[in-house]
C-alpha positions as semicolon CSV with decimal commas, in nm:
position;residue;x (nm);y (nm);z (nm)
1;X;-4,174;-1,736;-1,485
2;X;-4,492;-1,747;-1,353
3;X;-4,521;-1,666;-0,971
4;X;-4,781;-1,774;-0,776
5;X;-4,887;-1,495;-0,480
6;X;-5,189;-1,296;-0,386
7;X;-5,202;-0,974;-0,241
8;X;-5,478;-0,696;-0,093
9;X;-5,270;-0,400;-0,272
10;X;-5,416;-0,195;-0,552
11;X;-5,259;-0,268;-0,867
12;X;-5,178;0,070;-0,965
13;X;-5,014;0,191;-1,366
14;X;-5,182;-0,091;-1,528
15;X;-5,156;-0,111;-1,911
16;X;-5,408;-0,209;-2,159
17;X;-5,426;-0,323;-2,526
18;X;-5,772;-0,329;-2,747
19;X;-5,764;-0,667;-2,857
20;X;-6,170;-0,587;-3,036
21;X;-6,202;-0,660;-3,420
22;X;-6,385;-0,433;-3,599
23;X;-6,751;-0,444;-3,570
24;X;-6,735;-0,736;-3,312
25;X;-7,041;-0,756;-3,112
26;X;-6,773;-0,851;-2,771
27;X;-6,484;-0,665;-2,639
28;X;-6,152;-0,770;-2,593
29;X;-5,917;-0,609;-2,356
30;X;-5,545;-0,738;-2,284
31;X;-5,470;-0,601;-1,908
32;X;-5,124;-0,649;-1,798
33;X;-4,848;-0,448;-1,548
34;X;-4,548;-0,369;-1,567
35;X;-4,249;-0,661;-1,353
36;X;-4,179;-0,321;-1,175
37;X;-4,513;-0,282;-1,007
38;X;-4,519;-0,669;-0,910
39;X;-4,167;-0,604;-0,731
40;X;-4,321;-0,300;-0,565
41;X;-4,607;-0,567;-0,437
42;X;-4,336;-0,788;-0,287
43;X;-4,140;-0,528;-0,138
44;X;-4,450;-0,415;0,054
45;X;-4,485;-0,767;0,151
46;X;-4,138;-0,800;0,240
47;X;-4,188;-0,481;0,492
48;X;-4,466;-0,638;0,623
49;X;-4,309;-0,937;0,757
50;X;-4,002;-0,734;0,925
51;X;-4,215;-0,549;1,114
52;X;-4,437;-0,847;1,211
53;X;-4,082;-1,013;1,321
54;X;-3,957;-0,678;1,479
55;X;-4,276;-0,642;1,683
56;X;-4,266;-1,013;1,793
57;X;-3,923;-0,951;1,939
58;X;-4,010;-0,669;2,138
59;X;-4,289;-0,860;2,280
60;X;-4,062;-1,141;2,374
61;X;-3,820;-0,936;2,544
62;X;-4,124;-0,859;2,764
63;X;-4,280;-1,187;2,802
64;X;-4,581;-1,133;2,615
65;X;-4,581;-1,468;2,465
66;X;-4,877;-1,475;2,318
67;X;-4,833;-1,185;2,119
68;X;-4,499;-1,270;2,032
69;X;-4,640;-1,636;1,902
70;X;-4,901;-1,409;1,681
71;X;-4,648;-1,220;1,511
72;X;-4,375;-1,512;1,418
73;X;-4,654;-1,714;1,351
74;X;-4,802;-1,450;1,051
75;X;-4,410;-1,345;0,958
76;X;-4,336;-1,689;0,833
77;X;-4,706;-1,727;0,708
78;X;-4,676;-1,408;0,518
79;X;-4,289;-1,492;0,421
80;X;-4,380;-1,790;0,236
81;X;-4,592;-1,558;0,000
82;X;-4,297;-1,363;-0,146
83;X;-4,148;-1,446;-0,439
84;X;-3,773;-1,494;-0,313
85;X;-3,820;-1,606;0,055
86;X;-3,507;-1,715;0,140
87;X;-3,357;-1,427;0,061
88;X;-3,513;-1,216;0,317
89;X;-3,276;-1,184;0,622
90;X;-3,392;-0,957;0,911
91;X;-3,192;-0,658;1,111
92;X;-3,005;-0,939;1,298
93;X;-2,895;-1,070;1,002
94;X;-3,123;-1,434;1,048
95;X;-3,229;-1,536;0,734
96;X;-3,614;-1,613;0,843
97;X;-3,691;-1,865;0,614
98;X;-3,480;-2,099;0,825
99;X;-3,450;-1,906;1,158
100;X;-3,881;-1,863;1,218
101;X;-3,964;-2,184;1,226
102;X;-3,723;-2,270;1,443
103;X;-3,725;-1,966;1,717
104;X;-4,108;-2,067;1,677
105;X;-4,054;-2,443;1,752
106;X;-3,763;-2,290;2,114
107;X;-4,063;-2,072;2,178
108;X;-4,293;-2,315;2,229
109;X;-4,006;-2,526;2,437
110;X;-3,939;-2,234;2,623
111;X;-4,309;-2,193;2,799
112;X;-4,429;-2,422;3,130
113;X;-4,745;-2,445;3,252
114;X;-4,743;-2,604;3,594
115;X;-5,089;-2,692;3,839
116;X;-5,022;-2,493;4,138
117;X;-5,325;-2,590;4,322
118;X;-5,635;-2,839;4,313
119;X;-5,947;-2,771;4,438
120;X;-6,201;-3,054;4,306
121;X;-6,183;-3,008;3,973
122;X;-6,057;-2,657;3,942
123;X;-5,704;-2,599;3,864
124;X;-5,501;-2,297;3,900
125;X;-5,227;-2,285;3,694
126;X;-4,862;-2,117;3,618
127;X;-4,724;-2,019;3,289
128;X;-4,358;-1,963;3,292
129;X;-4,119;-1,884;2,988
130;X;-3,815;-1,937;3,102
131;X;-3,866;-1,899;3,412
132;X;-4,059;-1,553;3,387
133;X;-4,387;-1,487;3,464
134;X;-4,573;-1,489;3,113
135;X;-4,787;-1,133;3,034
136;X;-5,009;-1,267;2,768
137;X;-5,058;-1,599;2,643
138;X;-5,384;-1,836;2,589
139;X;-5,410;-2,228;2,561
140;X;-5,695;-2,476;2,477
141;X;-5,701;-2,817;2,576
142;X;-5,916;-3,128;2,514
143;X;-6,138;-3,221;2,789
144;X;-6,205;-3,562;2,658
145;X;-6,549;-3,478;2,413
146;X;-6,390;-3,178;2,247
147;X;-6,155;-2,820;2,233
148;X;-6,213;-2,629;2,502
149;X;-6,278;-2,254;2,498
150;X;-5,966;-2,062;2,500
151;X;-5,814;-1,986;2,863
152;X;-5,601;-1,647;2,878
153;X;-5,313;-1,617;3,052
154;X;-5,294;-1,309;3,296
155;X;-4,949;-1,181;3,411
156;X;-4,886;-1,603;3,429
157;X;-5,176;-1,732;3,578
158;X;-5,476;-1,925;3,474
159;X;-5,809;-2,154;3,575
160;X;-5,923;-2,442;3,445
161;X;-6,276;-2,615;3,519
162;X;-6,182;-2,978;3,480
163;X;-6,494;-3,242;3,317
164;X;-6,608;-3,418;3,648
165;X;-6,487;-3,727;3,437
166;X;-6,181;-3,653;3,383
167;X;-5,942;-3,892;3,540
168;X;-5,655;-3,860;3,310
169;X;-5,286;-3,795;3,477
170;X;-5,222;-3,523;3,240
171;X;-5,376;-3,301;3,062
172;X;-5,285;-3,182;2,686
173;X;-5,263;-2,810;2,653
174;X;-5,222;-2,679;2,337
175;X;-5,084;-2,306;2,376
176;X;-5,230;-1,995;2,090
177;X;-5,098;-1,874;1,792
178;X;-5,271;-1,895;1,538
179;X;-5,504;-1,637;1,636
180;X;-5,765;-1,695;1,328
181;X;-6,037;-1,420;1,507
182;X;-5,767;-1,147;1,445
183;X;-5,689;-1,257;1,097
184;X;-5,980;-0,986;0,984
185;X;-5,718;-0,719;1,083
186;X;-5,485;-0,807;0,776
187;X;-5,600;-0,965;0,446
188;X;-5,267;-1,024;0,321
189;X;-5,213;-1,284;0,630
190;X;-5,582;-1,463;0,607
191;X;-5,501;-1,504;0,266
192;X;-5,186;-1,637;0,300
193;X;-5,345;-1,871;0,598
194;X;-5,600;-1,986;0,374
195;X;-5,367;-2,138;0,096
196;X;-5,170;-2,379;0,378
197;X;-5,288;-2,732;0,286
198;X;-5,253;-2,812;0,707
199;X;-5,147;-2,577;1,005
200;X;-4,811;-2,644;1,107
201;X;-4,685;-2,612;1,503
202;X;-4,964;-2,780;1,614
203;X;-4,763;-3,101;1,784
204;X;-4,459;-2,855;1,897
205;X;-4,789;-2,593;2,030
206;X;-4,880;-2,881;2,268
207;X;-4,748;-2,973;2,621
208;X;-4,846;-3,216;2,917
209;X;-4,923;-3,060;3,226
210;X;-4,927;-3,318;3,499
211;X;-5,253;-3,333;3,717
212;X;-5,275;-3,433;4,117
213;X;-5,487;-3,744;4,162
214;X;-5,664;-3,523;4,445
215;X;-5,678;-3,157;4,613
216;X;-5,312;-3,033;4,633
217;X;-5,116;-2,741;4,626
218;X;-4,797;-2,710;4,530
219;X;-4,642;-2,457;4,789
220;X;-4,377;-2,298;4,563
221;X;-4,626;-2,217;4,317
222;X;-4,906;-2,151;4,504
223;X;-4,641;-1,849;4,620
224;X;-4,546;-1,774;4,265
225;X;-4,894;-1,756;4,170
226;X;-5,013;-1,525;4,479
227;X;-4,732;-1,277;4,383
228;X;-4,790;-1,251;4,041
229;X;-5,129;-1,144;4,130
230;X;-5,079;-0,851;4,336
231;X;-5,043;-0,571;4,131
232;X;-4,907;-0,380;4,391
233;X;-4,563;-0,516;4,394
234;X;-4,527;-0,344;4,082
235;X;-4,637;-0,001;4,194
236;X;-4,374;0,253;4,241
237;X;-4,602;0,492;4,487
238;X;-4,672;0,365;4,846
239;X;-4,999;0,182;4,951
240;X;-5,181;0,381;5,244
241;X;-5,183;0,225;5,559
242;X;-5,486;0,176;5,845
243;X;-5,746;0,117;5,594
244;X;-5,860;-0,215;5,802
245;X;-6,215;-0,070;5,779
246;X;-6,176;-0,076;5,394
247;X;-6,026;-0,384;5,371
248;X;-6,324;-0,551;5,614
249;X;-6,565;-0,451;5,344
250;X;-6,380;-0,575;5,112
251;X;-6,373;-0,897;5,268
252;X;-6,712;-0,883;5,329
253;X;-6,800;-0,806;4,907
254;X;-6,570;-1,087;4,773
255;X;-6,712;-1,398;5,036
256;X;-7,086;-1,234;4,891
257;X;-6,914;-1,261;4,504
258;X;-6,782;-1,643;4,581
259;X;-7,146;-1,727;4,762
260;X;-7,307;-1,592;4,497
261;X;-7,514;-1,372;4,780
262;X;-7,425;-0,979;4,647
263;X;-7,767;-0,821;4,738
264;X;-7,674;-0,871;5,088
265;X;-7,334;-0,618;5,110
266;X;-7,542;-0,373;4,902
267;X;-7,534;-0,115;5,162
268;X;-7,110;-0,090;5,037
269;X;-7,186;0,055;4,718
270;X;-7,332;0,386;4,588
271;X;-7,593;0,361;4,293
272;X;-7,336;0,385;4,023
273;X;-7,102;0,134;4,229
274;X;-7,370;-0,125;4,247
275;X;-7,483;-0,115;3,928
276;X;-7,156;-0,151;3,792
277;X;-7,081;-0,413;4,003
278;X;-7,407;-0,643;3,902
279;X;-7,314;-0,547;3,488
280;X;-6,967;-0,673;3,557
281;X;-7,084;-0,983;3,761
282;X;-7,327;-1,058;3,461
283;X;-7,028;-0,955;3,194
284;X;-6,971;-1,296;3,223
285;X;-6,973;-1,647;3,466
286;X;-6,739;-1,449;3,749
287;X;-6,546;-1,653;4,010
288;X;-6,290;-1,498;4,241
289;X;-5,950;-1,657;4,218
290;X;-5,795;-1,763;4,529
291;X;-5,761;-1,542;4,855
292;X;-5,668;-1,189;4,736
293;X;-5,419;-0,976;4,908
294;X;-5,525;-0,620;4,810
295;X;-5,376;-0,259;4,893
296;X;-5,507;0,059;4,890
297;X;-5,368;0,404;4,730
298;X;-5,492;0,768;4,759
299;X;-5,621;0,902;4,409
300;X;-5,742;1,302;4,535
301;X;-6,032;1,235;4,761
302;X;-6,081;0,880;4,634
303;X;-5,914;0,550;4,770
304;X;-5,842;0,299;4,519
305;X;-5,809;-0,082;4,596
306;X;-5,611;-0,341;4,341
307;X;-5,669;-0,558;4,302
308;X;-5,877;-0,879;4,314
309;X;-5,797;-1,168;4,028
310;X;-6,122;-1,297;3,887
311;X;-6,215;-1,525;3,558
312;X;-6,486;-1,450;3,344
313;X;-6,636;-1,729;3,101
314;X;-6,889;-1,675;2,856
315;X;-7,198;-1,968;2,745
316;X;-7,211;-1,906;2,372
317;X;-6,844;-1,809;2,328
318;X;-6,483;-2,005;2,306
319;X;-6,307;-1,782;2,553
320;X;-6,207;-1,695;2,889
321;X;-6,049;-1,406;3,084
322;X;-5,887;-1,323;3,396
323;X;-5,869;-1,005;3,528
324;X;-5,706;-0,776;3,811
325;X;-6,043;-0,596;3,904
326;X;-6,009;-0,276;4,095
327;X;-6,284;-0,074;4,353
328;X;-6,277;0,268;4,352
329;X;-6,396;0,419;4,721
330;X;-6,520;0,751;4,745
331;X;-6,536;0,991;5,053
332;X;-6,772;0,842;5,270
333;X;-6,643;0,458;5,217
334;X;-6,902;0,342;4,955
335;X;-6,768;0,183;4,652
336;X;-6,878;0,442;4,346
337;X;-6,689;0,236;4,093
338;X;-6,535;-0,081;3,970
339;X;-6,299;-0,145;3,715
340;X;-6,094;-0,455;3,503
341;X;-5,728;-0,344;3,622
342;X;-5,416;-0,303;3,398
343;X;-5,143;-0,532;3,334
344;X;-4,848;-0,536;3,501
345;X;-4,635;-0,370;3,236
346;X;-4,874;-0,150;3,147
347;X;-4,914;-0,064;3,507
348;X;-4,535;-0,022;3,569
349;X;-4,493;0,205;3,288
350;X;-4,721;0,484;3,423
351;X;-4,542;0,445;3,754
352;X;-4,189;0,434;3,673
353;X;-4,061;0,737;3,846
354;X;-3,845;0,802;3,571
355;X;-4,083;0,878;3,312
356;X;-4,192;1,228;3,296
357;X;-4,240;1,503;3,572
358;X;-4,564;1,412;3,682
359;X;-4,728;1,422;4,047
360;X;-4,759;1,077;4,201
361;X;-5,153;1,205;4,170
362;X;-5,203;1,261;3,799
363;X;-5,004;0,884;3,781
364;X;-5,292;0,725;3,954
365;X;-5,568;0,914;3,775
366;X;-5,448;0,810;3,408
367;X;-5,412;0,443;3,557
368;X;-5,770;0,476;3,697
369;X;-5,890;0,659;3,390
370;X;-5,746;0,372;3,155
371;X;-5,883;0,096;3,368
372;X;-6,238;0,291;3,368
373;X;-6,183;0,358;2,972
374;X;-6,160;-0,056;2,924
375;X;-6,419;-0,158;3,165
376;X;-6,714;0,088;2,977
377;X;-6,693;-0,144;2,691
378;X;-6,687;-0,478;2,826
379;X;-6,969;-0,355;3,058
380;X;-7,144;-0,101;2,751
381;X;-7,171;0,173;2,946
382;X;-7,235;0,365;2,651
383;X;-7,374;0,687;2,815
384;X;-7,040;0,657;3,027
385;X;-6,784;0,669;2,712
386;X;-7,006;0,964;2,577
387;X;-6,922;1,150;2,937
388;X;-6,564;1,092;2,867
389;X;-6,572;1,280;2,534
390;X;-6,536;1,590;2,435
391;X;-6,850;1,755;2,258
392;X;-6,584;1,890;1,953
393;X;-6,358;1,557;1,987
394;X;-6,197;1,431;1,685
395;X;-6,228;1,029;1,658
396;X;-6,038;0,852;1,393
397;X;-6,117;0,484;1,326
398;X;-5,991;0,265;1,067
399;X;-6,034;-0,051;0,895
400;X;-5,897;-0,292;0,687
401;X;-5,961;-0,364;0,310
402;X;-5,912;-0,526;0,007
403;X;-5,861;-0,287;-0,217
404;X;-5,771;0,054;-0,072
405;X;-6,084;0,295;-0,225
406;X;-5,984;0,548;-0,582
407;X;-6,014;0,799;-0,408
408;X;-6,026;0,984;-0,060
409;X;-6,328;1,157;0,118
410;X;-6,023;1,226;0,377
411;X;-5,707;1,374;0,403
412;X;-5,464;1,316;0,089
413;X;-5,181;1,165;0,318
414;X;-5,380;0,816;0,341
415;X;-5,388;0,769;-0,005
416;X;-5,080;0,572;-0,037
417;X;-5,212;0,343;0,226
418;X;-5,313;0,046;0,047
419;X;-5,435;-0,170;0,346
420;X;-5,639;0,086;0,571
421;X;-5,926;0,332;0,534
422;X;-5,909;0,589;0,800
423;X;-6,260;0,784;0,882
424;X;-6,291;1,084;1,091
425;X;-6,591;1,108;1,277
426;X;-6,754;1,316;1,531
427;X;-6,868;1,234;1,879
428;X;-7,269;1,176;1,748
429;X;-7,121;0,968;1,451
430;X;-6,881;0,736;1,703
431;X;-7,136;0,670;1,950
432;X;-7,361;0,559;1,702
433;X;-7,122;0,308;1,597
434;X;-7,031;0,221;1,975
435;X;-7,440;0,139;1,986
436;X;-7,452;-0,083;1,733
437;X;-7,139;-0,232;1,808
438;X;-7,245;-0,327;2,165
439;X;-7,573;-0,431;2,037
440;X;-7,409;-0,709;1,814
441;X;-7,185;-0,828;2,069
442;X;-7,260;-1,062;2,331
443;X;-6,902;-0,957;2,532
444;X;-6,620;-0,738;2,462
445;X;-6,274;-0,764;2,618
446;X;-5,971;-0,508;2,591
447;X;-5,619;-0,582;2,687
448;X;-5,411;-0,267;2,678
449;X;-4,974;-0,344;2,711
450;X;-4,693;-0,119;2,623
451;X;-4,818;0,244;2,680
452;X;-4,629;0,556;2,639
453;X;-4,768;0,862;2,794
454;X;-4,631;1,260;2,715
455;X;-4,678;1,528;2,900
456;X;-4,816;1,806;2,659
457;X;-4,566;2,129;2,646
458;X;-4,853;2,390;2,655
459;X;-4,864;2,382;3,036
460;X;-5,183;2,186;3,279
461;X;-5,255;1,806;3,264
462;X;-5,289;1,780;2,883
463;X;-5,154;1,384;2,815
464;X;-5,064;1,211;2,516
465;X;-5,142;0,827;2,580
466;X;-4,995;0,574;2,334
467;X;-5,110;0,248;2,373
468;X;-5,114;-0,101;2,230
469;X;-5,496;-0,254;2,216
470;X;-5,617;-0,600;2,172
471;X;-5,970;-0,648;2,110
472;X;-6,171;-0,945;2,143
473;X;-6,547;-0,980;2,094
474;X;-6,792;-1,245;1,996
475;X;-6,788;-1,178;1,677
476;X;-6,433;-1,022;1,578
477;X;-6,086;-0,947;1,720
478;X;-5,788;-0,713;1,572
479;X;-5,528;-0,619;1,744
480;X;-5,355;-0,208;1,675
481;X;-5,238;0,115;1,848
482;X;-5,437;0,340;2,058
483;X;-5,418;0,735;2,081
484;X;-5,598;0,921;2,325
485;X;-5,494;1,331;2,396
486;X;-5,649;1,304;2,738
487;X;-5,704;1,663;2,948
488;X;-5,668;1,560;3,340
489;X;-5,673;1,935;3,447
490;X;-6,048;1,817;3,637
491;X;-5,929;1,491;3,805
492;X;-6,242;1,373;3,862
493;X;-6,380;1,492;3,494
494;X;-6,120;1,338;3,248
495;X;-6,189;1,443;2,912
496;X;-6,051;1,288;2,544
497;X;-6,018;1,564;2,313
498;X;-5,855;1,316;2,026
499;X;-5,891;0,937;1,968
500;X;-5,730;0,731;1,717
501;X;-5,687;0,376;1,634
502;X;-5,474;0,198;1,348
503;X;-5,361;-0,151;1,310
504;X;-5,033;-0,124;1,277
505;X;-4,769;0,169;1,176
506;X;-4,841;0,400;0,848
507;X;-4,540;0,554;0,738
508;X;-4,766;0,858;0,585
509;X;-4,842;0,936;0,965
510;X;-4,447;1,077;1,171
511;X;-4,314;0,939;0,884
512;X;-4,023;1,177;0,905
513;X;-3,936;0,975;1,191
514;X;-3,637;0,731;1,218
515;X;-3,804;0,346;1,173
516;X;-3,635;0,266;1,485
517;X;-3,844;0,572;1,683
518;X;-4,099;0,503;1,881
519;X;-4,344;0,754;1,748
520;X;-4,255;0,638;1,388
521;X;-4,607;0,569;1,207
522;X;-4,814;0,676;1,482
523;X;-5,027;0,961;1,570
524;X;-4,899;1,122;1,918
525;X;-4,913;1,430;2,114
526;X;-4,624;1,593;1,915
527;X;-4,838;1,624;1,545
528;X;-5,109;1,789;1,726
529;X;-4,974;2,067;1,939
């Protein structure tokens, strides 16, 4: 039979036959592998789509949609590839050939995006799935001349700039998931998205949103939307109270953001705060979303403020982002810093009170740390991330490839890898990367979701900070797990002693690990200490 697939795998134990006469001025080689090797092709392949499909239902369990949509969407992409697809059945016991198309198809009937308010020709929307707030998502739509840029979905809300032409009663959104920027991240899937004659989903991917004539809000969701917001409804520590005077200034610096007047509430920043505050202002086309309620919580002698929903658009670039932007106050009631906040789950799972033994403190500081962590790169603050680490910090980075390399300049474990080269670097080496990587970049976003932090066993503020990353930039997006050994001991000096990223799990790395652990295939605080 012949079998037609592709794969980026290195063919390993091939055979060859000299097929050259004698004296022939050409040589003639027969190359050929053994069935056995193929099979060992498709099982990877096979692996690669259960995890895709196992990762996709964690990530609808927690309403990250648009992750979720990725996922499915590259499973059945990838599933069509094998040579016996409708044999593969997952832990459930669905047999995916049948059951991902059509959980793809109840996904899609399962979201609801809803105006909640009018204001001229801004919309603020809702995104529902099933009735619960969405964490991730993104949508186009066509504003009558063409696609629009993509519009992110932030812990369910959304704004759209309407054409001043548009009159229509609806308006066509077509929700994400095909996620082509990302596809860089695994050749196997680009591959596999480059043989389909058409995309499919796209008529089940769209839905009408109906549009007021005029300026209207609709007070349920106006409510819905102001409470999804306000990150402090998920915080599990208590706001301070009689911080009025904070929360005047405050007042006073968003009214200068939406007049587009900041020089005149310069006298509320310190030098660091202000200049991080014009970088972040030019990071993109800023506008504050609606009327932000904002608390205020105690972080050692620093009060921080969450958090203030704003949308950033870029000229040259097909997206947008909204963000939960925090202002860090120091002593004498200057803002020193400012900061794109967490999401909510990411947010709630530092807080939980039942995870760890940690001081309500050292909670706030990794939060703030994280936020400031995200915020250096989509502002390049590169002589900020070189602060942060370490002068003897070990930095692993990775990419993908086509063909894994012979052999390894690292260590031997990554050898079996045949989809990721891993490179250790040192500090000089990774900020000379970071340069040129901020240099070729007109704007870089992170998103950060499903963390898991662990207290080190050695004794201080040592942390172990697991986290999931997606990374957007003008020119490329991927999407893979974070590790950062963080040392909190100076609250005010956070320092990363270890950094790792890697696009998705390597069983060479915890592999001794059950699959169903949560450290299984990633580096974490436990294979260091």
């Amino acid at each position: 039979m012949i079998v037609h697939s592709y794969t980026t795998a290195t063919l390993t134990n091939l055979q060859k036959i000299d097929l050259t006469q004698e004296k022939a001025r050409e040589k003639h080689v027969f190359v050929y592998i053994d069935k056995e090797e193929i099979q060992k092709m498709f099982n990877q392949k096979k692996e690669k789509v259960l995890d895709y499909v196992k990762t996709a239902r964690n990530a609808e369990r927690n309403c990250k949609m648009g992750t979720a949509l990725k996922y499915y969407f590259w499973a059945w992409a990838l599933l069509r590839t094998l040579q016996h697809p409708n044999d593969v059945c997952d832990d459930n016991g669905e047999k995916l050939a049948t059951w991902l198309p059509e959980h793809i198809n109840d996904v899609f009937e399962g979201l609801k995006t809803e105006v909640a308010k009018r204001e001229g020709t801004k919309l603020t929307l809702l995104t529902t799935y099933h009735g619960k707030k969405v964490q991730d998502c993104g949508f186009t739509y066509h504003n009558g001349k063409y696609e629009t840029d993509v519009i992110d979905v932030k812990d369910g809300v959304s704004v759209v700039d309407l054409p001043l032409a548009f009159n229509d009663e609806q308006l066509n959104i077509r929700y994400e998931y095909i996620y082509e920027n990302a596809w860089a991240v695994d050749k196997d899937v680009e591959n596999a998205m480059k043989m389909c004659a058409r995309v499919p989903f796209k008529k089940e991917a769209t839905k009408p949103v109906d549009v007021p004539k005029k300026d209207k809000e609709y007070k349920n969701l106006v409510k819905s939307c102001d409470d999804l917001m306000q990150t402090s409804t998920t915080l599990a520590v208590q706001a301070e109270k009689n911080t009025d005077d904070l929360a005047e200034i405050m007042a006073d610096v968003i009214q200068a953001i939406k007049k587009d007047q900041l020089a005149a509430v310069d006298r509320h920043f310190t030098s660091d705060g202000w200049e991080m505050c014009v970088k972040l202002l030019k990071y993109g086309k800023a506008e504050v979303i609606g009327n932000p309620n904002y608390s205020f919580y105690k972080m050692g002698n620093f009060m921080v403020c969450r958090s203030v929903p704003m949308k950033f658009s870029f000229e040259n670039n097909r997206r947008q982002f909204v963000e939960k932007v925090t202002f860090t106050f120091n002593q004498d009631k200057k803002i020193d810093a400012i900061a794109f906040g967490l999401g909510d789950e990411a947010v709630t799972n530092i807080f939980d009170r039942n995870v760890g033994n940690w001081s309500e403190n050292s909670r706030m500081v990794i939060a703030n740390f994280l936020e400031n962590y995200k915020t250096a790169f989509a502002l390049k603050r590169h002589d900020y991330i070189k602060t942060l680490f370490a002068d003897d910090a070990v930095i692993v980075t990775a990419h993908v490839v086509k063909k894994a390399p012979k052999k390894s300049l690292e260590n031997v474990q990554y050898l079996e890898n045949k989809y990721v080269v891993y490179n250790r670097l040192d500090k000089d080496q990774y900020m000379e990367r970071l340069s040129k990587c901020f240099n070729d970049n007109e704007y870089i976003n992170i998103q950060f979701s499903d963390n898991t932090i662990t207290k080190g066993q050695q004794g201080g503020e040592l942390y172990g900070i697991q986290i999931h990353q997606d990374y957007y930039s003008s020119h490329y997006g991927d999407t893979g797990y974070l590790f950062l050994l963080l040392d909190i001991n100076d609250p005010e000096k956070p320092t990363i002693f270890y950094r790792a990223w890697q696009p998705e799990r390597d069983p060479n790395i915890n592999g001794f690990l059950p699959k169903d652990d949560h450290d299984y295939g990633l580096y974490s605080i436990t294979i260091l200490q």
